[in-house]
C-alpha positions in Angstrom: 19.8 32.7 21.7 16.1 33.8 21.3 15.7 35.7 17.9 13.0 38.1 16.7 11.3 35.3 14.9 10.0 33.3 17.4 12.6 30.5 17.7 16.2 29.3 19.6 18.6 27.9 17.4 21.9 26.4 18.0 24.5 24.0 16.5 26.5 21.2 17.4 29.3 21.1 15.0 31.7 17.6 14.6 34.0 18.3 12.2 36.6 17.3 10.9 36.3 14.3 12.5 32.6 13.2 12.2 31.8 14.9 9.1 29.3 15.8 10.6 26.8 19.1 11.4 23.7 19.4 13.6 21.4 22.1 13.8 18.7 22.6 16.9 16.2 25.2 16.4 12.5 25.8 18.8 10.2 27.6 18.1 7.1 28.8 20.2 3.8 28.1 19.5 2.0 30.7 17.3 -1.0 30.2 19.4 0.9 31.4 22.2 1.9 34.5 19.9 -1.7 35.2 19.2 -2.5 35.3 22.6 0.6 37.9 23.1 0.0 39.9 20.2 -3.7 40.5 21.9 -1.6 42.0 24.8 -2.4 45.7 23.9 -6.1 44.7 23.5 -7.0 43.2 26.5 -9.3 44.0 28.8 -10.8 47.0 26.7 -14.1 47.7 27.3 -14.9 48.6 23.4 -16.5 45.5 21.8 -14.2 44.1 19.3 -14.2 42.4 15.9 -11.4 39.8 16.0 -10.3 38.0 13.0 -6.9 35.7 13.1 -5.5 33.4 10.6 -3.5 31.1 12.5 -1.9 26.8 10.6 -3.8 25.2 13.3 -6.5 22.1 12.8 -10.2 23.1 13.1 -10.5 21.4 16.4 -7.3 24.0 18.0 -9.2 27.0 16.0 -12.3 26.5 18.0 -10.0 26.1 20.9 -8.1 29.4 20.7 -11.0 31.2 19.8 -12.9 30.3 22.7 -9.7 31.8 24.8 -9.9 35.1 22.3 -13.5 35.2 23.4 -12.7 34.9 26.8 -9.3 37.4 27.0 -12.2 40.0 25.4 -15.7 39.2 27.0 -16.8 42.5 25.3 -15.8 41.4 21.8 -19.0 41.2 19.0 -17.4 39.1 16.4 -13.9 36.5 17.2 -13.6 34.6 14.0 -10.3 31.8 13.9 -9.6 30.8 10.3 -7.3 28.7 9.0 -4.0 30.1 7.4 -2.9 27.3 5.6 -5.6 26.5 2.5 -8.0 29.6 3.8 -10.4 29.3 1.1 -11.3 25.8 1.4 -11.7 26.0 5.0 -13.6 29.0 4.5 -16.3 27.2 2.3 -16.6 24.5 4.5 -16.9 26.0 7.6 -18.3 29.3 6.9 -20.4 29.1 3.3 -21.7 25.8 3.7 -23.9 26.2 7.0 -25.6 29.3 5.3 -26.1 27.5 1.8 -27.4 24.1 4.3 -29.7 26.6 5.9 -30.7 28.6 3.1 -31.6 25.8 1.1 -29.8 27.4 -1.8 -28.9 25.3 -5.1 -26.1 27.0 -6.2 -23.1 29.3 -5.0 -20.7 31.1 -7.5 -17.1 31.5 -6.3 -14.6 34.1 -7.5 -11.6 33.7 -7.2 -8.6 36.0 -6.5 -6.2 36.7 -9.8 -2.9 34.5 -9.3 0.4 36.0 -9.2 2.3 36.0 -12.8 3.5 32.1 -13.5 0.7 30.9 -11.4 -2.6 31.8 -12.6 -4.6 28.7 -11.2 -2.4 29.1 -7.3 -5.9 30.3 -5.9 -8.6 27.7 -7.9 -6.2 25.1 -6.7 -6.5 26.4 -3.2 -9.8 25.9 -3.1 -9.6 21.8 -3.7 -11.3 19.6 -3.4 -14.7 21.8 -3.3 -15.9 21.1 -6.5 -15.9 17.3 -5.3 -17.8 18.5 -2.2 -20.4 20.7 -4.3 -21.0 17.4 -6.3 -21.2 15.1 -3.3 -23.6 18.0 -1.5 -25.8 18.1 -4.5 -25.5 22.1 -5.5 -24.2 23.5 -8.4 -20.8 25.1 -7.7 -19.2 27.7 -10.1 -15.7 29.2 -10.0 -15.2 32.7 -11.9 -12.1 34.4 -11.8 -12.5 37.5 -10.0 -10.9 40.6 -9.6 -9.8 41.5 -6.0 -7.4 39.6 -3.3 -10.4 37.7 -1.6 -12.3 34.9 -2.1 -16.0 36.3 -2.8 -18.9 33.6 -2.3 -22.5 34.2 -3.4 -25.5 31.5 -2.8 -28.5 31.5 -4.9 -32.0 29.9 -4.8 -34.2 29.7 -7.9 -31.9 32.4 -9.1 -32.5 34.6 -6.8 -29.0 35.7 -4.7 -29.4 34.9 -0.8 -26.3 35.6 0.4 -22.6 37.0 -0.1 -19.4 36.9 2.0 -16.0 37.1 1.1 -12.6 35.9 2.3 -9.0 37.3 3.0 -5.8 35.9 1.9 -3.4 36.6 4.0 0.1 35.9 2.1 3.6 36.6 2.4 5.9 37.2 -0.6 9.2 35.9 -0.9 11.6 34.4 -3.1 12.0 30.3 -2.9 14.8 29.0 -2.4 15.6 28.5 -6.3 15.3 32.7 -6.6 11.6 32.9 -7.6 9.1 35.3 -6.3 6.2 33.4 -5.1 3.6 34.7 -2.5 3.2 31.8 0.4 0.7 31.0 3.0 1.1 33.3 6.4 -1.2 33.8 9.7 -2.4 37.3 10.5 -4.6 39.0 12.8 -6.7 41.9 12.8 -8.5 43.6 15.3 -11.2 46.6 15.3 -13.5 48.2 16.8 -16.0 48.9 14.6 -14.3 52.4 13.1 -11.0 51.8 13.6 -8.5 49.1 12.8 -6.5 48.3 16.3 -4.4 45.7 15.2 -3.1 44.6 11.6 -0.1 42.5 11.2 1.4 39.7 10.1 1.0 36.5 13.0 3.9 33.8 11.2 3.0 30.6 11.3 5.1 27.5 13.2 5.6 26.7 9.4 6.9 30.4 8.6 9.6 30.1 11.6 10.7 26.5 10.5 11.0 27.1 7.1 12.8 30.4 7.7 14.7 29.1 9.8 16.0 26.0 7.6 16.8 28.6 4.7 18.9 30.6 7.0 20.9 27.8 8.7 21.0 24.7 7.0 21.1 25.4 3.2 24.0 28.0 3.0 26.4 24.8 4.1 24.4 22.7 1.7 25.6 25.1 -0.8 28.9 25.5 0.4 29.7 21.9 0.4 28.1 21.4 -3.5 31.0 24.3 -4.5 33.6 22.0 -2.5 32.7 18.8 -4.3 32.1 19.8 -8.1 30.6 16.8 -10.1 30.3 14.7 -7.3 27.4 13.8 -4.4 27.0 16.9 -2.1 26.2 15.1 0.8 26.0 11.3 2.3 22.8 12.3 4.3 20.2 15.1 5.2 18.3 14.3 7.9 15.5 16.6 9.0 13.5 16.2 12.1 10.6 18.4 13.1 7.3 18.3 15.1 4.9 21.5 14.6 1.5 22.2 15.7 0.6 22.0 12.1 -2.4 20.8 10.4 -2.5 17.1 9.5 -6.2 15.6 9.1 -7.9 13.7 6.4 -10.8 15.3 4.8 -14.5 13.5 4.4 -14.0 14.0 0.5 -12.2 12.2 -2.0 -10.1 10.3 0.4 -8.2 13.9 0.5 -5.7 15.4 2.9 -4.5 18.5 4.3 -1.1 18.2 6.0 1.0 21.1 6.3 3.6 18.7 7.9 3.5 16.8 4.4 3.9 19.8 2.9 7.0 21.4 5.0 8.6 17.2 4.1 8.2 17.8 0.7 9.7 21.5 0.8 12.7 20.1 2.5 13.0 18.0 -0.1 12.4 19.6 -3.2 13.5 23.2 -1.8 17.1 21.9 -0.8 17.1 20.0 -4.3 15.9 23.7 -6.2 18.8 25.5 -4.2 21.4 23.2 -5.9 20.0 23.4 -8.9 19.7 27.1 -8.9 23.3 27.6 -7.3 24.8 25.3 -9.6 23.4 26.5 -12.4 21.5 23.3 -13.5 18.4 23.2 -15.2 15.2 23.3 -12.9 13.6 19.9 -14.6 17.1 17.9 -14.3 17.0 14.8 -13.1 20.7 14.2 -12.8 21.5 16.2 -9.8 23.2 14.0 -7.2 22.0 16.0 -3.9 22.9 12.8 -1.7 19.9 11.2 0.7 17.6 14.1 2.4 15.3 11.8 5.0 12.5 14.9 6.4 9.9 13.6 8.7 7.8 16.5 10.5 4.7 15.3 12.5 2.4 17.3 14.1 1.5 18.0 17.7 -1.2 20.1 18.4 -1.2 23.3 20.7 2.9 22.2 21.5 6.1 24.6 20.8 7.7 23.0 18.0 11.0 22.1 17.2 13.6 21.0 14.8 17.0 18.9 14.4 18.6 18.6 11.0 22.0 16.7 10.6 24.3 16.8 7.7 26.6 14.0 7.3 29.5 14.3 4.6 31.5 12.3 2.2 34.9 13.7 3.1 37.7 12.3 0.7 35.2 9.8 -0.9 34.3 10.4 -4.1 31.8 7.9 -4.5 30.7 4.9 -2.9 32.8 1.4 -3.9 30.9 -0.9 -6.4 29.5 -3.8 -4.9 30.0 -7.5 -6.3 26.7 -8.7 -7.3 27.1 -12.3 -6.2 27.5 -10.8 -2.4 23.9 -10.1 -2.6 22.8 -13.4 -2.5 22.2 -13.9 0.6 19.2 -10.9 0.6 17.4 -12.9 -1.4 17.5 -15.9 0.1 14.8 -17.6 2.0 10.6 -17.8 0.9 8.5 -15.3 0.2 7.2 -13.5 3.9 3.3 -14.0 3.0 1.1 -14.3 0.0 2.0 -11.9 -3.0 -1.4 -11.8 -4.1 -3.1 -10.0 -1.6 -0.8 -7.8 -1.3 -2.2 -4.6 0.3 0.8 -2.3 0.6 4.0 -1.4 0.1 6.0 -4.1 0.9 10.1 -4.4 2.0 12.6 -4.9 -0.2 13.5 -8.4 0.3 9.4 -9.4 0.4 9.7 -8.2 -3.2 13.0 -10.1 -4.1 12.0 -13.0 -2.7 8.3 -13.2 -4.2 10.1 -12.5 -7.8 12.3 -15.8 -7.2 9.8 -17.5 -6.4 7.5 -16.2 -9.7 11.0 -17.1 -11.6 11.5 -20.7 -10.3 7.6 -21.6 -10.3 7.8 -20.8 -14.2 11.2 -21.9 -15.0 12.3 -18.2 -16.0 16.2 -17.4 -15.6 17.4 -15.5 -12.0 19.9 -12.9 -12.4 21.1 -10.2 -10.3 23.0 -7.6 -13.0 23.1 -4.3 -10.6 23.4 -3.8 -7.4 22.1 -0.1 -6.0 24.8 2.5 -4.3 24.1 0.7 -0.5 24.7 -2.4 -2.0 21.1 -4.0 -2.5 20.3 -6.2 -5.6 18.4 -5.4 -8.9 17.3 -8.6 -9.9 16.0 -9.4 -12.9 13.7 -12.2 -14.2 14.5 -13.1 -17.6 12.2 -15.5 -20.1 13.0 -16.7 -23.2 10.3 -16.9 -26.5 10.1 -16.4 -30.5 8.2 -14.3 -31.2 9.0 -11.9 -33.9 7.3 -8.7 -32.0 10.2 -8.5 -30.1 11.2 -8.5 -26.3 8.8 -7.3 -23.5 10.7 -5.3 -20.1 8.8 -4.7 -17.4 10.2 -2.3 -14.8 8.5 -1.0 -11.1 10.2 0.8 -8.8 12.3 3.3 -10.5 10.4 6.3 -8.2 10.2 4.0 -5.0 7.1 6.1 -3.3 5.2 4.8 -6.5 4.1 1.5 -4.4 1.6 -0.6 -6.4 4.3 -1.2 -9.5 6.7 -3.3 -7.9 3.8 -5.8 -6.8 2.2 -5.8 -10.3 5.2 -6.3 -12.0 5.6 -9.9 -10.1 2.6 -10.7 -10.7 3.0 -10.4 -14.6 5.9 -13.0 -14.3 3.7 -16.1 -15.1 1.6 -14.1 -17.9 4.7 -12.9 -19.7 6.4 -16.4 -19.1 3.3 -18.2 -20.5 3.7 -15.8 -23.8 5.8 -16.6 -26.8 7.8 -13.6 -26.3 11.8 -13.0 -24.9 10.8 -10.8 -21.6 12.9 -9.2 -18.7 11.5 -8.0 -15.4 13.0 -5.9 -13.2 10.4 -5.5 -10.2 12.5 -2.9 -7.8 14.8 -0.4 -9.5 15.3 1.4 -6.9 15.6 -0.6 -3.3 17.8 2.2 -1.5 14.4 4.6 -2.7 12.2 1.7 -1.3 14.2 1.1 2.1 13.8 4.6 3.0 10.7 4.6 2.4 9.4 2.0 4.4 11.6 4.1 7.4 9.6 7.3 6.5 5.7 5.3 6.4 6.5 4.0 9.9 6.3 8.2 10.8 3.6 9.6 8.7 2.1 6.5 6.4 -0.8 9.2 5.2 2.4 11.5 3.6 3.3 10.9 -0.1 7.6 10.9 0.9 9.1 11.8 -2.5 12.0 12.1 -0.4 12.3 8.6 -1.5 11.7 9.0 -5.4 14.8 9.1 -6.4 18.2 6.9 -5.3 20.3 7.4 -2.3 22.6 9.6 -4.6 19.7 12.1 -5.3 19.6 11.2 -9.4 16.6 9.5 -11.0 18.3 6.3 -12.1 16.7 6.3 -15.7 18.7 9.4 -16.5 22.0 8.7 -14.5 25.1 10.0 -16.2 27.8 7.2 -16.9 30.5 8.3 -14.1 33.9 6.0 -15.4 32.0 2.5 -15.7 29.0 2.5 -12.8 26.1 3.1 -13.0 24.5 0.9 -10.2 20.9 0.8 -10.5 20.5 1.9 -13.7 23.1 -0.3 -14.9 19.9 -3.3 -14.4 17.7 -1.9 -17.4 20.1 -1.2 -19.6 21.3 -4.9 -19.5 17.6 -6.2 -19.3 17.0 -4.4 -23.0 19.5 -5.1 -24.3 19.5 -9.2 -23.4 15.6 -10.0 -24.5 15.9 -7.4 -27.6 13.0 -4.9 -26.0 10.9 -3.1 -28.6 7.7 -2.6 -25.7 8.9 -0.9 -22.4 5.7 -1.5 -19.8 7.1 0.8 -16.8 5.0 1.0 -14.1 4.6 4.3 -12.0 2.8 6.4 -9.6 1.7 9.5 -8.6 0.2 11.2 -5.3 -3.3 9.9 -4.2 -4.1 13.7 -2.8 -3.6 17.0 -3.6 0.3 17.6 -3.8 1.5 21.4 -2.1 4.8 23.0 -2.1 3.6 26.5 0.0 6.8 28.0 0.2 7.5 27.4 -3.9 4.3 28.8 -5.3 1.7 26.7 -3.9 1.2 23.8 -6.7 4.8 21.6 -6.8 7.4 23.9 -8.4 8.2 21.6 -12.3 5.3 19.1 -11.7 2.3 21.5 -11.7 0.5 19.0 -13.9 0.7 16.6 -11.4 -0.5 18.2 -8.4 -4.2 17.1 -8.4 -4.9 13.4 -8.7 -7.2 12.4 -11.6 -7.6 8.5 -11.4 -5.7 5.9 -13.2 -4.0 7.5 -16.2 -1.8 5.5 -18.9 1.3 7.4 -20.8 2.4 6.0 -24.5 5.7 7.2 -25.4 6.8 6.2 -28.9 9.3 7.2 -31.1 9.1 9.0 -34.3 6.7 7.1 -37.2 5.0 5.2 -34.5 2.1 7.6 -33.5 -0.4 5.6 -35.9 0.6 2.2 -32.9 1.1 4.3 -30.2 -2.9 5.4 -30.9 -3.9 2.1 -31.1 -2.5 0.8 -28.5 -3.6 3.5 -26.4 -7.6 2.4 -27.4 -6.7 -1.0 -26.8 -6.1 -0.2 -23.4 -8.5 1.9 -22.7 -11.0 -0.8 -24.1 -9.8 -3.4 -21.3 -9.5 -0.6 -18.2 -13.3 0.5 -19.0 -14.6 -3.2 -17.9 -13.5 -2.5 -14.5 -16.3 -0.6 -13.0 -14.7 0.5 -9.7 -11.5 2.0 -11.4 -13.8 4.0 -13.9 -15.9 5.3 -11.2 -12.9 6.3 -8.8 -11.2 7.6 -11.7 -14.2 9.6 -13.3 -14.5 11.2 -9.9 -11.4 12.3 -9.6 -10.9 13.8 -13.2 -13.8 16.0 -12.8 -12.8 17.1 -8.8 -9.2 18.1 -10.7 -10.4 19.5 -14.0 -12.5 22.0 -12.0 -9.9 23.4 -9.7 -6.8 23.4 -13.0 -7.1 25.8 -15.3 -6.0 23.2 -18.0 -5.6 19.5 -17.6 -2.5 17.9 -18.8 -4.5 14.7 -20.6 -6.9 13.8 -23.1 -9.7 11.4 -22.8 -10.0 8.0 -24.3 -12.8 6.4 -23.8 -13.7 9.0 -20.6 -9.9 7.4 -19.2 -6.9 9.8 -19.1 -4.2 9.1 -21.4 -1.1 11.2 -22.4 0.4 10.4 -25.6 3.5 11.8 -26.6 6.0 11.6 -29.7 9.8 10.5 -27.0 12.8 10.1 -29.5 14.8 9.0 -26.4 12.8 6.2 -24.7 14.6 2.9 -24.9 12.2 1.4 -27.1 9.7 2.1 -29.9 6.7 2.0 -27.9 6.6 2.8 -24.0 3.9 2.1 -21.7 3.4 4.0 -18.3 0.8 3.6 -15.8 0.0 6.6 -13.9 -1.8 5.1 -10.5 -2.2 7.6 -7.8 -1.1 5.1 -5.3 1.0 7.2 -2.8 0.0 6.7 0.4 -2.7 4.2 -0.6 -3.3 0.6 1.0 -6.2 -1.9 1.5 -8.6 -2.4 -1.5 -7.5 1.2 -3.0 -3.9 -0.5 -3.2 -5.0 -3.8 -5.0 -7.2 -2.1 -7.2 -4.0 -0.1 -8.7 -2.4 -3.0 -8.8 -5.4 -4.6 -10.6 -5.5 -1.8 -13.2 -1.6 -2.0 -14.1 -2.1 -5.6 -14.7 -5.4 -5.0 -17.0 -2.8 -2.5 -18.9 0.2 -5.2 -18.6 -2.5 -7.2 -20.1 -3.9 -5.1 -23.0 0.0 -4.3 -24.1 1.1 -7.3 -24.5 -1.5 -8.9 -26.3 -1.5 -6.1 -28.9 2.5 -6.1 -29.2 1.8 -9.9 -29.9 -0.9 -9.4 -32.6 0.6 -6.2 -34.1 5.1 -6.7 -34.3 6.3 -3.5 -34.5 10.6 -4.5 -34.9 12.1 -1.5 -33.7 14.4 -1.1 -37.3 10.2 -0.5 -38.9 9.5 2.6 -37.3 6.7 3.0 -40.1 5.1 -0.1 -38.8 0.9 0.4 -37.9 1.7 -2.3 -34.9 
């Protein structure tokens, strides 16, 4: 049936005996809805001033507005901006040529107010411009301003050569976890010099998507979360979609603006948030077990889009069946695919497990395999022996599987820790049912950060799993690590995206990790529990000491912190020696002292990728020599070390 909207839906339903429901949905192609909304219009012999906002690439803006021009020959002014991140576009293609032309040295910005709870939704809208005004060589200011559009003003000698300004078009609505939020929408207006002909709203292929998803697929999420309280809503979520959406890589930064990364990660996070919300669980909990979701959206320009999404449930089972560790052998079993140390990607599973054997047996380190995860795949562990009285080192990668440089750093520790005097544990891959699907989901979008895979296939972030009877799977792996080499340091390697992270449909910036939603170079947590802030200082200097000797990571990093400071209106980190470090007082870690490395290392490969790597292991490196020199025993929490 063809709704108001734009799209035809159906479903296939295969219950009760598949447990199984499929959704089909199409939706036609908003530049084909330009072109009819222009119906009324056409052929008038008044010229026109046309301006539409419509998700499309630059390339299919100057496409469709060569067809405005020529559906109105007569028309004085057809301008085709870009819906999705307007104001950037809008600098870029519009302010820059004059300020090129006008030789001017320096253009001040205002910026529209933000809507209560998100104050900086507009500066960060404009990213990454401040990195282009740098790279460009003029001075670039942003002021907050007072009205709903951008207003740009270029300058020479400090005389004002020029001003424009810049709509917003937006569409308020409440995200999925009941929030009002104002999101991304096209529009188009048309005039004729006194009078306004056309004014309305134009959705986008991402409005009708996402509308429709909300309507059809999450009220039988909900549903099925009421019918299995306390236990995994779903097996599976798969989610399917190609949209003539924006998805291009930017000449600054090494940035990206995908509207088909963003629509993943709003399947993702927003079906996550409904639970939540419905359920009645705090919006920052980690414990939620959602089940798998698996979007992939790609793009196909000047196409009608369209969707499948299929939910597969658990039925009777209330959890999967533990798995016997020794059955897992055999996945580890055979040598390591290629050389570890040139790494320059994410690698599978089993490249991982296999290149961690290897590290174990070259050093003479013990092999163990104390978890498996809820499909079944190992956790293995590589466990050393020492005395020293500072107390056992873990190193852990992998927990948030999208996070791809840690689990090839951590292996390559194995020989330094094993060469120490010091009781050590490494688990390299946490989480290898995060990992497997995300090698699935690179092979469709390899640019798209995929936190679909950040968490297990139960939807829970295995550090804060709740004990359900006795398993606990993957998390069930670093608890026994700790507690067998006696840590007191925790070294756990992380990630974070390379490029600018958007949830449009949740507030713009990624609804509970704000903070995280620019990338500002390699940063370095310390957590530490209470009396060890004197250590946790230290150490933090010590590190910072060794990162600062690698030139490249300094440069990338410094570049990226001041491209991210300028569009947040406060950033979450302090500076140590110019590096980003967050230090923070965490009566809950598992040891005294904690060490995570930050590397914005989604979707990053080649030298980028071994760079991260590089840096963890310079932090690797920093930590452990100051644990040796400075024994902080985790029953002297007064201890300077």
């Amino acid at each position: 049936m063809m709704t108001d909207s734009g799209f035809t839906a159906a479903a296939d339903i295969h219950r009760p005996t598949a447990l199984r429901t499929r959704w089909k949905a199409q939706f036609e192609w908003e530049g084909t809805r330009l072109m009819q909304m222009l119906g009324p219009v056409r052929g008038s012999s008044v010229p026109l001033e046309v301006l539409a906002y419509v998700s499309e690439s630059p390339e299919v803006r100057e496409t469709l507005r060569a067809t405005v021009r020529d559906l109105l020959p007569g028309s004085l002014n057809v301008r085709v901006r870009s819906a999705y991140k307007a104001g950037y576009f809008w600098l870029t293609e519009e302010v820059r040529p004059v300020w090129q032309r006008t030789q001017a040295d320096r253009v001040v910005v205002w910026v529209p107010p933000g809507p209560p709870g998100s104050a900086g939704r507009f500066l960060q809208e404009l990213y990454p411009a401040a990195a282009l005004f740098e790279r460009e060589g003029i001075e670039g200011v942003f002021e907050q301003g007072s009205g709903p559009a951008y207003v740009a003003a270029l300058y020479r000698q400090g005389v004002q050569v020029w001003q424009s300004e810049c709509a917003v078009p937006v569409q308020p609505r409440l995200s999925l976890d009941g929030r009002e939020v104002l999101t991304p929408t096209g529009w188009l207006t048309v005039r004729d010099g006194a009078h306004t002909l056309i004014d309305e709203r134009l959705p986008t292929d991402a409005d009708l998507f996402w509308e429709w998803y909300c309507a059809q697929v999450i009220p039988r999420v909900l549903e099925l979360a009421d019918e299995r309280p306390g236990l995994p809503v779903f097996r599976s979520l798969s989610v399917i979609a190609q949209l003539s959406e924006p998805d291009l890589g930017l000449d600054v930064l090494s940035e990206r603006v995908s509207m088909t990364e963003a629509l993943a990660e709003e399947v993702y996070f927003g079906t996550v948030d409904a639970l939540k919300h419905h359920l009645g669980a705090a919006a920052n909990s980690r414990t939620l077990m959602s089940g798998s979701i698996a979007p992939v959206v790609v793009a196909a320009s000047n196409l009608n889009g369209w969707a499948t999404v299929t939910l597969s449930e658990w039925g009777d089972v209330e959890f999967p069946p533990a798995v016997d560790p020794a059955t897992t052998l055999a996945q580890v079993a055979g040598e390591p695919a290629s050389d570890f140390l040139k790494i320059n990607g994410p690698p599978p599973p089993v490249q991982t497990w296999r290149a961690a054997r290897a590290q174990a047996e070259k050093h003479r380190a013990e092999w163990h395999i104390p978890a498996t995860s809820v499909e079944g795949r190992p956790i293995p562990a590589v466990v050393g022996s020492g005395s020293s009285r500072a107390g056992g080192v873990l190193l852990t990668g992998g927990q948030h599987a999208n996070e791809t440089t840690g689990p090839v750093a951590a292996v390559q520790f194995i020989g330094a820790l094993a060469a120490a005097p010091v009781p050590f544990a490494v688990l390299p891959l946490e989480n290898p049912d995060g990992a497997s699907l995300h090698r699935a989901l690179i092979r469709f979008n390899p640019a798209h950060m995929h936190h679909a895979a950040r968490y297990t296939s139960l939807g829970d972030d295995l550090e804060l799993r709740l004990r359900v009877g006795d398993r606990r799977w993957e998390a069930a792996g670093r608890q026994w690590a700790a507690q067998t080499v006696g840590a007191t340091l925790h070294l756990n390697l992380h990630g974070y995206p390379a490029h600018e992270w958007v949830r449009p449909y949740s507030g713009y910036a990624p609804f509970g990790f704000e903070s995280w939603a620019l990338p500002a170079g390699f940063m370095t947590i310390v957590w530490f529990h209470p009396g060890y802030a004197p250590a946790a200082r230290e150490l933090a200097d010590a590190i910072a000491r060794r990162l600062v000797q690698h030139p490249d990571l300094v440069e990338q990093t410094g570049r990226a912190c001041r491209a991210g400071a300028a569009h947040s209106l406060k950033p979450h980190y302090e500076l140590i020696r110019g590096l980003p470090f967050i230090l923070a007082e965490h009566p809950g870690a598992l040891c005294p002292i904690t060490v995570i490395t930050e590397a914005p290392d989604e979707t990053i490969y080649g030298e980028e990728f071994r760079m991260f790597v590089r840096a963890h292991l310079t932090v690797c490196e920093a930590a452990l020599a100051h644990h040796l020199a400075h024994p902080a025993p985790a029953s002297s929490p007064t201890s300077s070390g």
